[in-house]
TIPA-224919 format. One record per atom (N, C-alpha, C): residue number from 0; residue in one letter; atom name; x, y, z. Coordinates in Angstrom, 2 decimals. Example, Ala and Ser with C-alpha at 12.3 -4.5 7.8 and 13.67 -1.06 7.14 Angstrom:
TIPA-224919
BASE,0,A,N,13.19,-5.69,7.80
BASE,0,A,CA,12.30,-4.50,7.80
BASE,0,A,C,13.20,-3.30,7.80
BASE,1,S,N,12.85,-2.25,7.08
BASE,1,S,CA,13.67,-1.06,7.14
BASE,1,S,C,12.90,0.03,7.87
END
This chain:
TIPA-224919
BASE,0,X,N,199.05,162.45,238.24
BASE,0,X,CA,200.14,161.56,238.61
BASE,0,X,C,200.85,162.12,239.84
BASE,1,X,N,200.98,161.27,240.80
BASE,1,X,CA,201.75,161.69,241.91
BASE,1,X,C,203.25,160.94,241.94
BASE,2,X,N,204.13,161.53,241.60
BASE,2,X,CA,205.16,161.12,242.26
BASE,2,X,C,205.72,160.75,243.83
BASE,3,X,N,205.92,159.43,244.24
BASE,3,X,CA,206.06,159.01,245.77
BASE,3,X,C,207.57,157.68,246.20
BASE,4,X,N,208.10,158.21,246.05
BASE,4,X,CA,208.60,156.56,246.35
BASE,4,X,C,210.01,156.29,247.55
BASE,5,X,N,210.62,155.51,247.60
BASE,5,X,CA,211.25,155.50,249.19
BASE,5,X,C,212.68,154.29,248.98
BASE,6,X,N,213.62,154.78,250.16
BASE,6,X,CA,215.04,153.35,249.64
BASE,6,X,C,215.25,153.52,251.14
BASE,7,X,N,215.79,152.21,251.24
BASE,7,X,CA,216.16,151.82,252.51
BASE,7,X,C,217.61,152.78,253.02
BASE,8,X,N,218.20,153.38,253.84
BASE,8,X,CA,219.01,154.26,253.90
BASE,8,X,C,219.93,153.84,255.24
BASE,9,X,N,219.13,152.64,255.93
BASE,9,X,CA,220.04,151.93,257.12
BASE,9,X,C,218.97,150.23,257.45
BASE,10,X,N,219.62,149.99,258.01
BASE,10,X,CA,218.35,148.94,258.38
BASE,10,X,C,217.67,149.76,258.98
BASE,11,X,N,217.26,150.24,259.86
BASE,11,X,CA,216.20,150.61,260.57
BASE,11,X,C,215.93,152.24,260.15
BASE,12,X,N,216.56,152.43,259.17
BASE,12,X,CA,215.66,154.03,258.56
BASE,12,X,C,215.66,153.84,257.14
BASE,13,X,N,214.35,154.47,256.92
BASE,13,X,CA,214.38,154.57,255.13
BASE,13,X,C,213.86,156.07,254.83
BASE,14,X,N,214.19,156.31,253.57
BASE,14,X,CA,214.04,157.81,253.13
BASE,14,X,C,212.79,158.11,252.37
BASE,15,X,N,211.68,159.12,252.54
BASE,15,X,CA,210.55,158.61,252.04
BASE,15,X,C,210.83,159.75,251.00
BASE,16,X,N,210.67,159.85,249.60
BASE,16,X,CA,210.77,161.44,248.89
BASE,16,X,C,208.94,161.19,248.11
BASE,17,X,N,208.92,162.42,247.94
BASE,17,X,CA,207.53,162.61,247.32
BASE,17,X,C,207.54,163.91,246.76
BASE,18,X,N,206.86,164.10,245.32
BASE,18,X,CA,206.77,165.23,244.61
BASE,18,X,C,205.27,166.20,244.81
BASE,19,X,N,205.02,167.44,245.39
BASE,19,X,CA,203.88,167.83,245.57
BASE,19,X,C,203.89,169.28,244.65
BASE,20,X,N,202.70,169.42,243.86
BASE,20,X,CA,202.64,170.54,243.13
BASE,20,X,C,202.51,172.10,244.00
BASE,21,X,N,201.41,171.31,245.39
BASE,21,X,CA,201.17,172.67,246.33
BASE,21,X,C,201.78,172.36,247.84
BASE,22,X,N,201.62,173.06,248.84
BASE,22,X,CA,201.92,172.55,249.71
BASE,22,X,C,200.31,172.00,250.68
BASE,23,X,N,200.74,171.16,251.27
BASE,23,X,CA,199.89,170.47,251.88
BASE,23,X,C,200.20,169.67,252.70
BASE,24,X,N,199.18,169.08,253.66
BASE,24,X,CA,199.87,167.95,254.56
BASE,24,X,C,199.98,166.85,253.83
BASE,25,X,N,200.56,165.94,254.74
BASE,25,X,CA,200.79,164.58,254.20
BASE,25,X,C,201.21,163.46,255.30
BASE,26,X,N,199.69,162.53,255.05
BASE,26,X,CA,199.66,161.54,255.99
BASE,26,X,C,199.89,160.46,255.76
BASE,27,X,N,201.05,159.83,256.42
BASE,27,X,CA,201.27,157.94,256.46
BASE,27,X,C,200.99,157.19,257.45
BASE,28,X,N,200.34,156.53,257.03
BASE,28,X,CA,199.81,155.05,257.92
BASE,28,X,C,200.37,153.69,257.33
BASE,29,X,N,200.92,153.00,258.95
BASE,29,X,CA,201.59,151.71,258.18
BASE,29,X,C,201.20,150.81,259.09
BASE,30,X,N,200.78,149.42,258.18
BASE,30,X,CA,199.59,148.59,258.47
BASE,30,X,C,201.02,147.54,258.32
BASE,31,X,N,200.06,146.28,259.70
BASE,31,X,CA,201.13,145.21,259.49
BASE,31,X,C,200.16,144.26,258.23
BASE,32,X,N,200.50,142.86,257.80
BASE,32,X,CA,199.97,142.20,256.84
BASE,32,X,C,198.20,141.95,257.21
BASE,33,X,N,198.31,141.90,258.76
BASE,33,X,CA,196.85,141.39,259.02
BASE,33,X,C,195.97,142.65,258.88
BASE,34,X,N,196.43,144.35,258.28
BASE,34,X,CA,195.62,144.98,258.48
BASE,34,X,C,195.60,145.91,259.70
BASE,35,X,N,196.37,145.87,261.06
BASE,35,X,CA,195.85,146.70,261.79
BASE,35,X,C,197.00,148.32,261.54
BASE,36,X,N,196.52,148.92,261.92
BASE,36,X,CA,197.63,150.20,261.79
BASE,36,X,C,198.19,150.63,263.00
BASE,37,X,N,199.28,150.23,262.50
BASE,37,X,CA,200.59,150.43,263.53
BASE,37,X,C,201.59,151.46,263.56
BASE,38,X,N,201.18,152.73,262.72
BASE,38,X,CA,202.26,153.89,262.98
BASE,38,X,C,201.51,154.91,262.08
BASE,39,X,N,201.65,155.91,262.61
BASE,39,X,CA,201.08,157.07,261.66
BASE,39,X,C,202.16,158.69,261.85
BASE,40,X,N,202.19,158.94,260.62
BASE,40,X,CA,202.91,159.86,260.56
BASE,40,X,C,202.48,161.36,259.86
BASE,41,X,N,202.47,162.24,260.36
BASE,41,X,CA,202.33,163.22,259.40
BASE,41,X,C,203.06,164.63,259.14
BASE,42,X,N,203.33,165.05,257.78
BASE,42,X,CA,204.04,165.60,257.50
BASE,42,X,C,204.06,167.19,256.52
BASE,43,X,N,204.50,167.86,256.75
BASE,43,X,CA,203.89,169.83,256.03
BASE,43,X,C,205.04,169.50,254.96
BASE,44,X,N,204.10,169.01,253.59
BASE,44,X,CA,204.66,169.22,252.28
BASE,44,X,C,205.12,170.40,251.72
BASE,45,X,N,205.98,170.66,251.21
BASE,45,X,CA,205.73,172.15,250.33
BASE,45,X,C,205.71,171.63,249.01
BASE,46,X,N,205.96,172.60,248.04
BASE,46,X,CA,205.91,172.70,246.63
BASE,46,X,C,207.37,172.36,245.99
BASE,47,X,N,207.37,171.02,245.49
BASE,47,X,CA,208.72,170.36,244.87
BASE,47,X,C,208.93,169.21,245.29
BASE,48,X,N,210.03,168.44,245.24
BASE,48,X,CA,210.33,167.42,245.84
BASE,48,X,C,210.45,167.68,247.61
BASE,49,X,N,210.04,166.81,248.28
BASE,49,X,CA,209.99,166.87,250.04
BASE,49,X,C,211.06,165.21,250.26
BASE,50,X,N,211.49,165.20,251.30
BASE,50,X,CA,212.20,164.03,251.86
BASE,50,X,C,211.80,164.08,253.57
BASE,51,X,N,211.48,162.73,253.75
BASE,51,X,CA,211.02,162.46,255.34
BASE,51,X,C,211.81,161.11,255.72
BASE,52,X,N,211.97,161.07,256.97
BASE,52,X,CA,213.04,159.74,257.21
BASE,52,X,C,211.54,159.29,258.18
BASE,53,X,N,211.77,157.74,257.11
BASE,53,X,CA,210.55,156.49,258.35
BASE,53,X,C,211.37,155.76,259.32
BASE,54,X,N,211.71,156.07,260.45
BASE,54,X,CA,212.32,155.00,261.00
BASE,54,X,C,211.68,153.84,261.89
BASE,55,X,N,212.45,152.70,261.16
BASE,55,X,CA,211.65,151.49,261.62
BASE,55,X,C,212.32,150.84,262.73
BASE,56,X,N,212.81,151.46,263.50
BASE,56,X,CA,213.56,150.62,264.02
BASE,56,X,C,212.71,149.59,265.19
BASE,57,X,N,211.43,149.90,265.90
BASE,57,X,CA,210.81,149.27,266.77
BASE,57,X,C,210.09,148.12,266.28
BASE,58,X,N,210.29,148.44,264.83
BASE,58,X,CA,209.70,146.84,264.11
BASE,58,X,C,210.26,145.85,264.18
BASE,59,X,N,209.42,144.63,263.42
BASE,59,X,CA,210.25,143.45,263.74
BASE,59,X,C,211.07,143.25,262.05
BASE,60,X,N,210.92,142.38,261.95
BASE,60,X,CA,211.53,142.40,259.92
BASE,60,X,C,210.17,141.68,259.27
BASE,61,X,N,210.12,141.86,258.48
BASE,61,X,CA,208.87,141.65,257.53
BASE,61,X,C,208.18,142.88,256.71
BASE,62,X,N,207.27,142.27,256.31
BASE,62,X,CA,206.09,143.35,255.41
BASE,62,X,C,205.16,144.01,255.88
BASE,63,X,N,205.53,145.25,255.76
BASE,63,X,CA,204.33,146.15,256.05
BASE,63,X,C,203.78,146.53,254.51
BASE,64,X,N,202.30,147.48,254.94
BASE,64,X,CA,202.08,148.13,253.90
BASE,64,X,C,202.06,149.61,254.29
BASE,65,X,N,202.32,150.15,253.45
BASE,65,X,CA,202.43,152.06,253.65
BASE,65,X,C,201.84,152.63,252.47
BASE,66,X,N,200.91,153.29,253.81
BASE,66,X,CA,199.45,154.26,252.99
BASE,66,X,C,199.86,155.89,252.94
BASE,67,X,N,199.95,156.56,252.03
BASE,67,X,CA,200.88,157.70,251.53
BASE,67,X,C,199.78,158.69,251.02
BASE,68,X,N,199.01,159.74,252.07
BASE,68,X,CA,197.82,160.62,251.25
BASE,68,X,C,198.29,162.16,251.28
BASE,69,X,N,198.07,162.76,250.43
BASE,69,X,CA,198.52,164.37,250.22
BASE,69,X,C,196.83,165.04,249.67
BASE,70,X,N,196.31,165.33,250.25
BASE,70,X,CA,194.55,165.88,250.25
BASE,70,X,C,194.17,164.45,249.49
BASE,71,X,N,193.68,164.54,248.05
BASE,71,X,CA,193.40,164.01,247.10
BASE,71,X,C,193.90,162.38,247.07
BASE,72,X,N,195.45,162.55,247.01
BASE,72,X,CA,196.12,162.15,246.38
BASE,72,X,C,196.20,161.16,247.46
BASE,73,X,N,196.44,159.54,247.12
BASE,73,X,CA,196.61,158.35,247.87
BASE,73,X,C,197.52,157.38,246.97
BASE,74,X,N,198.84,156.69,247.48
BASE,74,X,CA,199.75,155.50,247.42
BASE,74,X,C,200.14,154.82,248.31
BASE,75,X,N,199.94,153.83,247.82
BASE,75,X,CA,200.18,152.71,248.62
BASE,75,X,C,201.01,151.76,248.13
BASE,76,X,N,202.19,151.74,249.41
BASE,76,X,CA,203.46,150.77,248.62
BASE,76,X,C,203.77,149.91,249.85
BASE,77,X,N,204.83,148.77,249.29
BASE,77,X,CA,204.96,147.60,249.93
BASE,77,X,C,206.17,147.87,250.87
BASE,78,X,N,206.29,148.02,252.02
BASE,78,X,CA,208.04,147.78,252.63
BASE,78,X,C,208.43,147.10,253.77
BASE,79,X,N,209.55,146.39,252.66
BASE,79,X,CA,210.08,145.13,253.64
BASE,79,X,C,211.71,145.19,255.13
BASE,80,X,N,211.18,144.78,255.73
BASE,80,X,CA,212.23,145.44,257.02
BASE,80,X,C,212.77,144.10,256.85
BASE,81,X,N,214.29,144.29,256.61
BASE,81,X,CA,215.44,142.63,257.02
BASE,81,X,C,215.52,142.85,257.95
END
């Protein structure tokens, strides 16, 4: 079980937290609805809870999807920009 999940913290920034047992990298990719990938991020996990700020601000408002991998480990969650 991976713990991963994220709250909006302004309009145009949100807070990403994620729980990792080791340290490791950790890569996000965020896809608009049609599929193409439009931002990639990556990030040096350590061991415990981690916090990363996504800022969206060059987006437009709508749905993306966000692809969330730590070696192994892959989530994928929905986030909506007002």
């Amino acid at each position: 079980q991976w713990d991963v999940w994220f709250s909006e913290y302004s309009q145009d920034k949100y807070i990403l937290k994620y729980f990792l047992n080791e340290m490791g990298n950790v890569n996000t990719i965020m896809y608009n609805l049609q599929g193409t990938p439009i931002r990639y991020q990556a990030f040096n996990g350590s061991i415990g809870e981690n916090s990363e700020w996504l800022d969206v601000s060059e987006l437009s408002s709508g749905t993306y999807i966000l692809h969330i991998q730590a070696g192994n480990l892959l989530k994928t969650m929905k986030l909506t920009k007002f």
